[in-house]
C-alpha positions in Angstrom: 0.0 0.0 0.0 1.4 3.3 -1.3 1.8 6.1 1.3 2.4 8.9 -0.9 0.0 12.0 -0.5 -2.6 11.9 -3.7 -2.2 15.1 -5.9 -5.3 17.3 -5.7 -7.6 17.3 -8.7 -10.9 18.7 -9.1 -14.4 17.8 -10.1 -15.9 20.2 -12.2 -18.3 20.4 -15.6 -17.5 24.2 -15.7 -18.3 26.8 -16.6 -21.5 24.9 -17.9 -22.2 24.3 -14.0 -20.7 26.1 -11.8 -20.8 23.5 -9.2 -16.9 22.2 -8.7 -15.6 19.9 -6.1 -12.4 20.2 -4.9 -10.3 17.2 -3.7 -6.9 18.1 -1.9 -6.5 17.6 1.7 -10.1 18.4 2.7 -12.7 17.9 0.6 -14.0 21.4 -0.6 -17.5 22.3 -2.2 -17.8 25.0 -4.7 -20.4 27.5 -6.2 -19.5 29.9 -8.3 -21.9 33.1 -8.2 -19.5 35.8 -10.0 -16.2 34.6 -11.5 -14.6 38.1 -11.3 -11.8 39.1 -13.9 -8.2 39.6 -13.8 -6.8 43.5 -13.6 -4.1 44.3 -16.2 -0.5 42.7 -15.2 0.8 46.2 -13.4 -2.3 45.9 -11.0 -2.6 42.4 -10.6 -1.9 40.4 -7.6 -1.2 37.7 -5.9 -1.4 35.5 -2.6 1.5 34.7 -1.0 4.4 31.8 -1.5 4.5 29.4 -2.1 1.6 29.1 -4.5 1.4 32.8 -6.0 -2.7 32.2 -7.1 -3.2 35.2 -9.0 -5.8 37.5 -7.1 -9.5 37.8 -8.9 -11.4 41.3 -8.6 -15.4 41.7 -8.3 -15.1 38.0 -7.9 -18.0 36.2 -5.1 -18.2 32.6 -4.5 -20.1 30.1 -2.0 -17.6 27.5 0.1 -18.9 24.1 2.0 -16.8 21.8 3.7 -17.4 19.4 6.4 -19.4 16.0 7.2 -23.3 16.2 7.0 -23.4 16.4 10.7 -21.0 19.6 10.6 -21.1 21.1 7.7 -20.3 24.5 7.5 -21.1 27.2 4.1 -20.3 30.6 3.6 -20.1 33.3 0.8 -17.1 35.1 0.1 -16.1 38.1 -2.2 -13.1 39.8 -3.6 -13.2 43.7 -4.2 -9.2 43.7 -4.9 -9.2 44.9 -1.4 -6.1 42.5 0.9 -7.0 38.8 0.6 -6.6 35.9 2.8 -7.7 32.4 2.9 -6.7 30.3 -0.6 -9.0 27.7 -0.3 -11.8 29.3 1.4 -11.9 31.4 -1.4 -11.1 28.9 -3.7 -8.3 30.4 -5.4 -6.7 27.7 -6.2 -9.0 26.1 -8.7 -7.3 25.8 -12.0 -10.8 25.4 -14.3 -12.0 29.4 -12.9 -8.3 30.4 -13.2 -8.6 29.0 -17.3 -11.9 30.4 -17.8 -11.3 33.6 -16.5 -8.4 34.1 -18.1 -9.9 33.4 -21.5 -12.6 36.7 -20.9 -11.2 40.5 -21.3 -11.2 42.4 -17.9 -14.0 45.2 -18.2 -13.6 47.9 -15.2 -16.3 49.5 -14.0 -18.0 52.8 -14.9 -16.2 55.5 -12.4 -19.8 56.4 -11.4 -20.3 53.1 -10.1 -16.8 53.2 -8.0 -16.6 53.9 -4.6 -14.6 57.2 -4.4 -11.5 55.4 -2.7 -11.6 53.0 -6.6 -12.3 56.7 -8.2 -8.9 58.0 -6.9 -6.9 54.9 -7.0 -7.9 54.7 -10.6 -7.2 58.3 -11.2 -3.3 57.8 -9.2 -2.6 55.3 -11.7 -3.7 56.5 -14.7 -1.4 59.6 -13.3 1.7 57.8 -12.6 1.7 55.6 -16.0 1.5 59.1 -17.7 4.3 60.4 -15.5 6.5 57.8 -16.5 5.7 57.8 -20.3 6.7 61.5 -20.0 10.0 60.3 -18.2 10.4 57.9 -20.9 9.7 60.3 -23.8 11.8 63.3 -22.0 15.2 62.2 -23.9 13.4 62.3 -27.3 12.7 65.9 -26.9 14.6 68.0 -24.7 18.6 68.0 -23.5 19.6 66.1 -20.3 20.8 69.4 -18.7 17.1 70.9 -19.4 16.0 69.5 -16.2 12.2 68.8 -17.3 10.6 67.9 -14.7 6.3 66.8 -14.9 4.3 68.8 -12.5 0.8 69.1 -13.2 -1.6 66.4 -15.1 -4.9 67.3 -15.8 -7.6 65.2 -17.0 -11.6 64.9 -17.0 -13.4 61.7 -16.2 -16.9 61.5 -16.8 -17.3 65.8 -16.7 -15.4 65.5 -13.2 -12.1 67.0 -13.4 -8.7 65.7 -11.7 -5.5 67.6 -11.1 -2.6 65.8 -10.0 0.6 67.2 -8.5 4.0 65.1 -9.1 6.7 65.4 -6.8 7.2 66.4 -3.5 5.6 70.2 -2.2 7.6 73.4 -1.5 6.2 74.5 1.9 7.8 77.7 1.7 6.6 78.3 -2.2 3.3 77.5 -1.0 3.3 79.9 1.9 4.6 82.4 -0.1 1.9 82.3 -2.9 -0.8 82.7 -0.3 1.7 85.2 0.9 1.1 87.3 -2.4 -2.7 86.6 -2.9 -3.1 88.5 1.3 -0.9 91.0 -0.6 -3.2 91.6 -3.8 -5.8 91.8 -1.6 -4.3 94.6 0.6 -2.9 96.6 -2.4 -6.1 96.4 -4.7 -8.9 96.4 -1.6 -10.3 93.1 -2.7 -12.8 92.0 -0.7 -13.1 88.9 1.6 -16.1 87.5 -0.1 -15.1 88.8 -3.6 -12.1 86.0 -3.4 -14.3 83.3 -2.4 -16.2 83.8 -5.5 -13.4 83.2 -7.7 -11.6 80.6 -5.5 -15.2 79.4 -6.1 -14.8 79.8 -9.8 -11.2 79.2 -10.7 -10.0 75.7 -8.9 -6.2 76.9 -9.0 -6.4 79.6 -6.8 -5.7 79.2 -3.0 -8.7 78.1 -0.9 -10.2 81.6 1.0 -9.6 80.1 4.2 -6.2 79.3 3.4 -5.8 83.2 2.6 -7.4 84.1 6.0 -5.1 82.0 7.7 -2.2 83.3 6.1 -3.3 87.1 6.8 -3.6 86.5 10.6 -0.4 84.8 10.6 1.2 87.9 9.6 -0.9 90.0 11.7 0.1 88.4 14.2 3.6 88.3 13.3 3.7 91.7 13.2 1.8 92.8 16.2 4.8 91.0 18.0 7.1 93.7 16.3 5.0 96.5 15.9 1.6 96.4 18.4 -0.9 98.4 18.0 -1.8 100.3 21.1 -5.1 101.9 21.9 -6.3 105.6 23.3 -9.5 106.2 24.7 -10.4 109.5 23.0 -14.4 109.9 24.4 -13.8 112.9 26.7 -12.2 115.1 24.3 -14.1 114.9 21.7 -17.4 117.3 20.4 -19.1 117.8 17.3 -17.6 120.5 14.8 -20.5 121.4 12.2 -17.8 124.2 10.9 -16.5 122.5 7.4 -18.1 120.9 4.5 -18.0 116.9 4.2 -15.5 115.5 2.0 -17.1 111.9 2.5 -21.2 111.7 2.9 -21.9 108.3 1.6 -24.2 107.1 4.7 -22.9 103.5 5.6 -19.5 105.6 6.1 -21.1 108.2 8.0 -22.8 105.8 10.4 -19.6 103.4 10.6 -17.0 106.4 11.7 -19.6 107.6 14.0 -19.9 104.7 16.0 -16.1 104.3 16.1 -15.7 107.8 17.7 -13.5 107.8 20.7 -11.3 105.1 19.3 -7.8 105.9 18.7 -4.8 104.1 17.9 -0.9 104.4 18.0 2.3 102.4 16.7 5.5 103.5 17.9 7.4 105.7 15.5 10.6 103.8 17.2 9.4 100.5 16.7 8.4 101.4 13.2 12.1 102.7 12.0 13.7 99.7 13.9 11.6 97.4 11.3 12.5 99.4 8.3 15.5 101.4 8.1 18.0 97.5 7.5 16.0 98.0 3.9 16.6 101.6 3.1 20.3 100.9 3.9 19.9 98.3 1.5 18.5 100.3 -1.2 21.2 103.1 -0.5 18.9 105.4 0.7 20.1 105.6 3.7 24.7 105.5 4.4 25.5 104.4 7.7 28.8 106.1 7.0 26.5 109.0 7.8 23.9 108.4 9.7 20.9 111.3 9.4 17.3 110.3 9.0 15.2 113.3 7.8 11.9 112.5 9.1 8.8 114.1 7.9 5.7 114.4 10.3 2.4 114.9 8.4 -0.8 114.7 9.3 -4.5 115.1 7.8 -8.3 115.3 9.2 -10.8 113.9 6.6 -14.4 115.2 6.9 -16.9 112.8 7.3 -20.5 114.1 7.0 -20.2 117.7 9.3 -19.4 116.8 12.4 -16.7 114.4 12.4 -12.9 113.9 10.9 -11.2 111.0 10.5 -7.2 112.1 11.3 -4.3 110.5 10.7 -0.6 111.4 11.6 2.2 109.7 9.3 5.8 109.6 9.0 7.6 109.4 6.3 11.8 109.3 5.1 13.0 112.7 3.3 16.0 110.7 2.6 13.6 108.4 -0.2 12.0 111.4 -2.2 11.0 109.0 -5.5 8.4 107.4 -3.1 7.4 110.4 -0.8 4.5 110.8 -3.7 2.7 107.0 -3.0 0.9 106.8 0.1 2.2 103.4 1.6 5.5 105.4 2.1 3.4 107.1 4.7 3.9 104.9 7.6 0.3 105.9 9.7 1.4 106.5 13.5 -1.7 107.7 14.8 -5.0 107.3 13.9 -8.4 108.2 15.1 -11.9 109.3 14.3 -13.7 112.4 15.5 -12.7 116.2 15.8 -9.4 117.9 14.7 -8.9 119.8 18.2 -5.8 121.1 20.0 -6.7 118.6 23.3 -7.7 115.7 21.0 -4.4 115.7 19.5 -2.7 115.8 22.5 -3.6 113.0 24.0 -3.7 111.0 20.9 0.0 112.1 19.8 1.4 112.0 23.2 3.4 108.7 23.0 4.5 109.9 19.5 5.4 113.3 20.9 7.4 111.8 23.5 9.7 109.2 21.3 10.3 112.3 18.6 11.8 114.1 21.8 13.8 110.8 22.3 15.0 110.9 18.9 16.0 114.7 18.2 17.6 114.9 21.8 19.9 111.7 21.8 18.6 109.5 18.3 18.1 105.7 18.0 20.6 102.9 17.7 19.3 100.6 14.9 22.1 97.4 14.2 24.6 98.7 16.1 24.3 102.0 14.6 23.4 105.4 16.5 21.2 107.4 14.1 20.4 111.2 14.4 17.7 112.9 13.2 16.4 115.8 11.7 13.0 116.5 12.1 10.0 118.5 9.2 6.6 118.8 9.5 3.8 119.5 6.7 0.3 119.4 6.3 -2.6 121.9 5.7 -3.0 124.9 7.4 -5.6 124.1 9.8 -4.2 120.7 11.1 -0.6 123.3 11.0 -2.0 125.8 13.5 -3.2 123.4 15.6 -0.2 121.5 16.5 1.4 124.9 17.1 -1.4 125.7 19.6 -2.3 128.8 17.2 -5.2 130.9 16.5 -7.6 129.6 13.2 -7.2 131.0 9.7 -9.7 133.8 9.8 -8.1 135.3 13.2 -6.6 138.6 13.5 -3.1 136.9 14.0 -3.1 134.6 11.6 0.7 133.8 10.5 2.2 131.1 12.2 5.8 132.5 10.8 5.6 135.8 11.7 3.6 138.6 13.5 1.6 140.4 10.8 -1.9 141.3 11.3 -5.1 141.3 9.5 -4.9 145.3 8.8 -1.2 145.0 7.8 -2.0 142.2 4.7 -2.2 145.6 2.2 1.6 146.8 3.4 3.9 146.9 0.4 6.6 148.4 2.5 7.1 145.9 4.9 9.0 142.5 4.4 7.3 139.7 6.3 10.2 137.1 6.8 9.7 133.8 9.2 10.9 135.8 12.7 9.4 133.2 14.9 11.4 130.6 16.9 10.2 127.4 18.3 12.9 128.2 21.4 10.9 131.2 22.4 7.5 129.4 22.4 9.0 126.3 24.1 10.0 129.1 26.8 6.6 131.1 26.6 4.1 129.7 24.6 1.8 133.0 24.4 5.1 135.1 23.7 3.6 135.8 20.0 0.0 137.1 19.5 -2.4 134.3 18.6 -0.9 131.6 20.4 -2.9 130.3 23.0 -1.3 126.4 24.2 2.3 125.0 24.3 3.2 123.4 20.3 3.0 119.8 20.3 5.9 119.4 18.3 7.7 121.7 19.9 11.1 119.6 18.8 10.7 120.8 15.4 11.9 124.0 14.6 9.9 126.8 13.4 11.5 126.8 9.8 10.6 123.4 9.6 7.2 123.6 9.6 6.6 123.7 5.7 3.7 124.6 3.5 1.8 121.7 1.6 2.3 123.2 -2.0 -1.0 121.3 -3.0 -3.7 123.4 -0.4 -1.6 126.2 -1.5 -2.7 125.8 -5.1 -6.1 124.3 -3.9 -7.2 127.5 -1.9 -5.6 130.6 -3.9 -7.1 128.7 -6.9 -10.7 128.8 -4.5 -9.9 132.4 -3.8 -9.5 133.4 -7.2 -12.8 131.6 -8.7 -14.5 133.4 -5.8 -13.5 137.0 -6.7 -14.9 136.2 -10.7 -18.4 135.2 -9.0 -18.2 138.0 -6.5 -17.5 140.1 -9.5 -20.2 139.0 -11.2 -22.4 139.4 -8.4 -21.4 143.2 -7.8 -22.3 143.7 -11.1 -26.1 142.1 -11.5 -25.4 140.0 -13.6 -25.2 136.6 -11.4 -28.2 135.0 -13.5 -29.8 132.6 -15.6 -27.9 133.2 -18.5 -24.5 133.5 -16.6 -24.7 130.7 -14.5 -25.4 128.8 -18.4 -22.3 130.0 -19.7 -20.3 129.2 -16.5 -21.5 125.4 -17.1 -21.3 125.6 -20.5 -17.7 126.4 -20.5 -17.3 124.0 -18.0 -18.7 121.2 -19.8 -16.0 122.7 -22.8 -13.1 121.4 -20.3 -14.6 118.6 -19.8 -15.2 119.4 -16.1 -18.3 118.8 -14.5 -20.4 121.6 -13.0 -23.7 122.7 -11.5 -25.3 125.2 -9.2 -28.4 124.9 -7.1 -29.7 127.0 -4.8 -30.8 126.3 -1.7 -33.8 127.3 -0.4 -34.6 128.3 3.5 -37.6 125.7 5.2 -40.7 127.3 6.8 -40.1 125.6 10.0 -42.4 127.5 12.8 -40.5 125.5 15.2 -36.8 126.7 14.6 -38.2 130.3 13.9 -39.5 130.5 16.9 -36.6 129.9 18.4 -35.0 132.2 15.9 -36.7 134.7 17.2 -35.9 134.5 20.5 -32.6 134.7 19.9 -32.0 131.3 21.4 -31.0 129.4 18.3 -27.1 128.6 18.9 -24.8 125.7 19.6 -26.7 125.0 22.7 -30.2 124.5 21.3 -28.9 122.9 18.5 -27.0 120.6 20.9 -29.9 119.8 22.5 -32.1 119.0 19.3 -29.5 116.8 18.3 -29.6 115.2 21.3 -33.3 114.4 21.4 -33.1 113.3 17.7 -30.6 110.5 19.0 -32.7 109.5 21.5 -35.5 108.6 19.1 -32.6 107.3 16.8 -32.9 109.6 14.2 -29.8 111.4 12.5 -30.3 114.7 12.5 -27.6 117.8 11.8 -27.6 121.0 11.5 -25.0 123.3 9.0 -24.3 127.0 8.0 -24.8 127.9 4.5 -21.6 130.2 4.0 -22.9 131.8 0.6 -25.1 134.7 1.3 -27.1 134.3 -1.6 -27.6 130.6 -0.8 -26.2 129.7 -4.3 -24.1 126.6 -4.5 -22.1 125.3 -6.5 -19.6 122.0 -7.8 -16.5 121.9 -5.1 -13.8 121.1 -8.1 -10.9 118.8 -7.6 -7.5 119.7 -7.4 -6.5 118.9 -11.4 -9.7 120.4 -12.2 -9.0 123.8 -10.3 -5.8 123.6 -12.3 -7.6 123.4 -15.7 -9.9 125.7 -14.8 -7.2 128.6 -13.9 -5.1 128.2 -16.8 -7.9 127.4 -19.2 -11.1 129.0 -18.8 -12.1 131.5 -21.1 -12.8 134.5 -19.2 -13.8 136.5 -22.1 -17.4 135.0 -21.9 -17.7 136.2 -18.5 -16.4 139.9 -18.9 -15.4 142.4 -21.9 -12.0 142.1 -23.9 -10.0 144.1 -21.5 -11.3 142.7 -18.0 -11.0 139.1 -19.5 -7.1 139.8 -19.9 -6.2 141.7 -17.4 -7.9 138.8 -14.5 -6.2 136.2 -17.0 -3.0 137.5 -16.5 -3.2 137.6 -12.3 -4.5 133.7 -12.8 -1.7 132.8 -15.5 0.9 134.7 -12.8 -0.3 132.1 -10.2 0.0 128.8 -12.4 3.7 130.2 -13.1 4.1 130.2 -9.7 2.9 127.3 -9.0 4.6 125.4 -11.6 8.5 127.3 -10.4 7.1 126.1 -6.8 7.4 122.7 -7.8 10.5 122.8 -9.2 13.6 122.1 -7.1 16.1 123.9 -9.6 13.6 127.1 -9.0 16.1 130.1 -7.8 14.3 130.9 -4.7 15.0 135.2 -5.1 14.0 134.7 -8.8 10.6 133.2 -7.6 10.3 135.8 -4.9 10.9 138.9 -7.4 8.1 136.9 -9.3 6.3 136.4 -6.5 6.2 140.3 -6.3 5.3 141.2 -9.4 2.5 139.0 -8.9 0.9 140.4 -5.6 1.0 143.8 -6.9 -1.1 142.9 -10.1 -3.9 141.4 -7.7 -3.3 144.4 -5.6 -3.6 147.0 -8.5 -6.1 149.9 -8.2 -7.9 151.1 -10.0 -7.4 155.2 -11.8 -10.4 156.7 -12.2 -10.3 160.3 -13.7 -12.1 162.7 -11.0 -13.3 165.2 -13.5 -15.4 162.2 -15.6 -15.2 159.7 -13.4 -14.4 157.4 -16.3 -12.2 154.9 -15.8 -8.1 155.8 -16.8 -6.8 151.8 -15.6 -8.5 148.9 -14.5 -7.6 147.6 -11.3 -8.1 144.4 -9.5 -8.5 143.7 -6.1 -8.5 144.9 -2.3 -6.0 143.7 0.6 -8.9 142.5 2.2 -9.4 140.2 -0.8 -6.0 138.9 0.3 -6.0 135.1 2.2 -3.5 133.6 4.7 -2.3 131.4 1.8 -1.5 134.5 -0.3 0.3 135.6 1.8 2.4 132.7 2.7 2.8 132.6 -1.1 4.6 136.1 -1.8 6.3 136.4 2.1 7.5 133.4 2.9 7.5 130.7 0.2 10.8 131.6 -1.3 12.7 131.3 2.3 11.5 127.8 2.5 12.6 127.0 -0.9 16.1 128.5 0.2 16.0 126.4 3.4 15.1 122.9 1.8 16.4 123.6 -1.2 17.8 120.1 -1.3 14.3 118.3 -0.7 12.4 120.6 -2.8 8.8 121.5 -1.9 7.4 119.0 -4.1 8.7 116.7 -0.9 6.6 118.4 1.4 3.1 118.0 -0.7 0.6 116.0 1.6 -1.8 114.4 -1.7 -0.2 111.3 -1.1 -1.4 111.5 2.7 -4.8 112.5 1.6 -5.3 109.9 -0.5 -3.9 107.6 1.9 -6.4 108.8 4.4 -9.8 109.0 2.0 -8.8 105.3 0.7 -8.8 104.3 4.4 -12.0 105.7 5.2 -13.4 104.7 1.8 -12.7 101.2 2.1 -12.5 100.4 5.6 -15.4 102.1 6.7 -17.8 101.1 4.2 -17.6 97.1 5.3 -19.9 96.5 7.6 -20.6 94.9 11.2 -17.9 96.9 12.5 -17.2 98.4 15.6 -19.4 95.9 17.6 -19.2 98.4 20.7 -16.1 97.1 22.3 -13.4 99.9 23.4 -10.6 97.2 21.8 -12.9 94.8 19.7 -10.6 92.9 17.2 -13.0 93.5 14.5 -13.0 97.6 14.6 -12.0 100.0 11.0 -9.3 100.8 13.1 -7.6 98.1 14.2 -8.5 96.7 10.6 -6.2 99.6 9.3 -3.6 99.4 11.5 -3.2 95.7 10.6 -3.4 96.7 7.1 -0.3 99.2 7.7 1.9 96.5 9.4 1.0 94.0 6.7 2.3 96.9 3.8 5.8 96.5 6.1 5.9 92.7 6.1 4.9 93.0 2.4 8.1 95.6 1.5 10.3 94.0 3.9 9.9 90.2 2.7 9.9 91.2 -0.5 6.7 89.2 -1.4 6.1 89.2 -5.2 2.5 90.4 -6.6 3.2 88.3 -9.9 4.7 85.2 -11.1 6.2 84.5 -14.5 2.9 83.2 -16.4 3.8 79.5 -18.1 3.8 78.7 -21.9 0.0 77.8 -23.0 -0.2 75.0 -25.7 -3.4 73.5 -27.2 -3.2 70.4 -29.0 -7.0 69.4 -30.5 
């Protein structure tokens, strides 16, 4: 009797039945319910050694073994998922094995995959294609090209797949999103506006990505730069004196409600973070170490009672970009009124650190830097840090001592005879000034005109003598006013007037009458009106004959004086002679911006100027006919006039090497109207909380710390744009 082990062998009439029984060492029963396929040879597996039975997919099958007593069945299926068990599956029957080899492997329909098959499929569709392309590289390109494979796309059923190669730049990835928070800051692109084309355009970083990135480098930044708060609230009251630059009503409401909430970086802090990069753009030579800092600052009038201010600080030492407003680094910032005791507290901490820096300077990498201090802005925001009297007052030069009934004295030559030592000794040792100078580190002869309100309001005062004119002579009318608009609409410039017309309100006459209507009463209205929540204001109509008109911008008030066609207005020999005072001015104003400008040749010009406007008139007593035509009265002279003729030229002598052009505040303007503009417009700010994290101005003052990190890091706003093929 033989003892060797009989070889197994199975009983089968398939695939006609799929009933097989399998004799090896156990007796095994078979049913075959789905034979499955085999996957291509790349995909294909198999069980372990030392049989290797090639693995089936989608394949299910029905197993008994066991005497009658104990027989056991189950049902077993293979999703090419990890397999175990040969015979229970009954892998190792050779008639499936021959039969299923004989049939074509059909996958099935991606919508029918689970979405782990979906992406499996889609990974090795992606790395067959990668290495065909690394195959194929050598047929095309050089070895030392370096091609590399990064990005495969491809659609499957309308559903779209993008596959990276390789493995991911962390720091190229954070510095993309890096670039989209910067696109966003420069070009005010809103939060939700990016999530609509993230939404859109499947390439672009996911918004929340962008978020995170943006608080990342707030918070960066806050560690080298915080932002400190100043409660405000006491100091500040409604000013109903000036005409709104803003009135759009969400803005209105939004800077209202943030009143009271002011905010400060340190100036110190600030130049320890930047100046490394204007040494490294030669800007700055540590082999002579001067910064000339320039102190600005600039109220914003939102509706009629409030301002949105700003001081800023910016390098003399880079004049090319003293004209864009992120080279105005925003120290202080708060909204509500422009006042002498607002200011104070808001700037103290900056007041204090620019006495640190004029006194002893600032080490910065080992380096002890001096500096040298300017200040410019308009003329109101001027007087006020000086502690002076308003425009209109009878002592209205902060330079020099001249009064309001000296403005027509030819004989006298008005020279900057003030000194910042004297009023840092006595601050009321000059007529019209009331409080200590807040700047009082800043020498007197460094407090320089802003050659744009200089233009702006002589331009104003100009247009206003022609309608005064006018007005004198009758003839402010229909037909007038037409040809004003008419002319108007000739440059291109838009114009209108309207008048407005006084309400019937028994109410407020009454209390006309009685002689009670003023800033109390009017207080008190206000006050009631708030309590019902209603927004109510009251304003002065300046113009006596309650005609208004277009407020011009500043390159309109430009075309307008060196343009319009007087002649339609007045007869031959009026028209010329007012042309030639308002050509004299745009002369000026073009030598002002000059730096080559000699500053005696602008002064003699300067001269020449002030006594055309100041000409009189010859009439002949005998006739009273007129002999010469003159032009206006001293009276008619402003504080920016004079400024113009007296003083102009001895800053031009004394900053000759800046050139006023370095002292214009537009760029500050705009900075400050783009802040308020865009800011203040979002809404659900200023939830009520002194310091809530949401508020326009901690928003802004974020915004100013990102432009650093921006500048500083160098992050791009463009990448080089790849090579688009399209093959049909």
């Amino acid at each position: 009797m033989s003892n060797s082990k009989q070889r197994p062998y199975e009983q089968e009439n398939y695939p006609a039945s799929p009933e097989i029984i399998y004799y090896g060492d156990r007796k095994f029963n078979y049913t075959v319910i789905q034979e499955g396929v085999y996957p291509p040879v790349a995909q294909l597996k198999f069980t372990e050694a030392p049989n290797y039975f090639p693995v089936p997919d989608n394949y299910i099958i029905k197993t008994t073994w066991g005497r009658s007593n104990n027989c056991q069945t189950i049902q077993c299926s293979i999703y090419y998922i990890e397999v175990s068990g040969v015979h229970l599956y009954g892998l190792q029957l050779k008639c499936i094995d021959r039969n299923r080899k004989s049939k074509p492997w059909a996958l099935k329909l991606h919508d029918e995959s689970s979405k782990t098959t979906q992406i499996r499929h889609a990974k090795g569709l992606a790395k067959c294609a990668q290495i065909n392309f690394e195959n194929s590289i050598q047929n095309y390109y050089n070895p030392k090209d370096r091609v590399v494979l990064k990005t495969l796309e491809f659609t499957v059923q309308n559903k779209d797949y993008y596959t990276t190669f390789g493995e991911k730049n962390p720091n190229k990835q954070k510095q993309k999103l890096q670039s989209v928070v910067r696109i966003q800051d420069v070009e005010n692109v809103p939060r939700d506006a990016y999530r609509y084309f993230a939404a859109m355009e499947s390439k672009l970083p996911r918004e929340y990505a962008v978020s995170q990135t943006r608080q990342e480098i707030d918070a960066h930044m806050e560690q080298l730069i915080p932002i400190n708060f100043v409660d405000l609230t006491p100091t500040i009251t409604p000013d109903f004196s000036e005409e709104p630059d803003i009135t759009d009503p969400i803005i209105v409401e939004q800077v209202n409600s943030a009143i009271g909430k002011g905010a400060y970086r340190s100036i110190k802090k600030i130049l320890k973070y930047i100046v490394p990069a204007y040494i490294q753009n030669e800007k700055l030579d540590p082999a002579s170490p001067i910064i000339h800092l320039r102190i600005s600052g600039d109220g914003r009038n939102v509706g009629r009672k409030v301002k949105h201010v700003m001081i800023t600080v910016a390098l003399l030492d880079d004049s090319a970009k003293l004209f864009e407003p992120n080279y105005h680094y925003t120290v202080v910032l708060f909204p509500g009124t422009e006042n002498y005791s607002t200011l104070k507290i808001a700037a103290d901490t900056l007041i204090r650190e620019l006495q640190e820096l004029s006194s002893i300077g600032m080490v910065i990498d080992n380096i002890v830097w001096n500096f040298k201090l300017y200040f410019s802005s308009d003329w109101k925001f001027l007087a006020t840090c000086l502690g002076f009297n308003a425009a209109n007052s009878n002592y209205f030069c902060p330079w020099c001592e001249i009064a309001k009934n000296q403005r027509g004295d030819r004989q006298t030559e008005w020279i900057i005879s003030k000194k910042m030592s004297i009023l840092n000794e006595n601050p009321k040792a000059y007529p019209g000034h009331h409080s200590p100078p807040l700047f009082n580190m800043i020498p007197l002869d460094h407090y320089v005109p802003d050659k744009l309100h200089i233009m702006l309001r002589i331009t104003d005062r100009l247009w206003e003598l022609v309608l005064q004119e006018i007005k004198n002579e009758g003839l402010f009318n229909d037909i007038t006013r037409n040809i004003i608009i008419k002319e108007m609409e000739t440059l291109k410039i838009r114009f209108e007037f309207w008048k407005i017309r006084d309400t019937d309100n028994w109410l407020l006459q009454e209390i006309k009458n009685e002689g009670l209507f003023n800033d109390i009463t009017r207080n008190i209205i206000i006050k009631e009106m708030e309590t019902l929540k209603i927004r109510f204001e009251f304003w002065k109509i300046r113009d006596t004959d309650n005609w208004c008109y277009t407020s011009l911008m500043g390159n309109d008030k430009l075309c307008v004086l060196r343009k319009f066609n007087l002649a339609k207005l007045f007869d031959p020999e009026r028209a010329a002679l007012i042309r030639s005072l308002w050509n004299g001015f745009a002369e000026l104003y073009d030598l002002l911006g000059e730096r080559e400008t000699n500053p005696h040749y602008f002064r003699l010009k300067a001269k020449e100027w002030y006594e055309l406007f100041l000409k009189k008139t010859v009439v002949n007593p005998e006739t009273n006919i007129i002999l010469v035509q003159g032009l206006y009265r001293s009276s008619d002279l402003t504080p920016y006039i004079h400024v113009l003729v007296s003083h102009i030229w001895e800053f031009m002598l004394k900053h000759q090497r800046w050139g006023l052009n370095s002292f214009s505040c537009s760029a500050v303007e705009k900075k400050n109207h783009n802040h308020v503009s865009y800011f203040f417009r979002k809404t659900l700010k200023n939830g009520g909380k002194f310091q809530n994290k949401t508020s326009a101005i901690r928003e802004i003052m974020e915004h100013e710390n990102r432009l650093f990190f921006y500048t500083q890091n160098n992050i791009p706003l463009s990448y080089p744009k790849p090579q688009y093929i399209h093959i049909l």
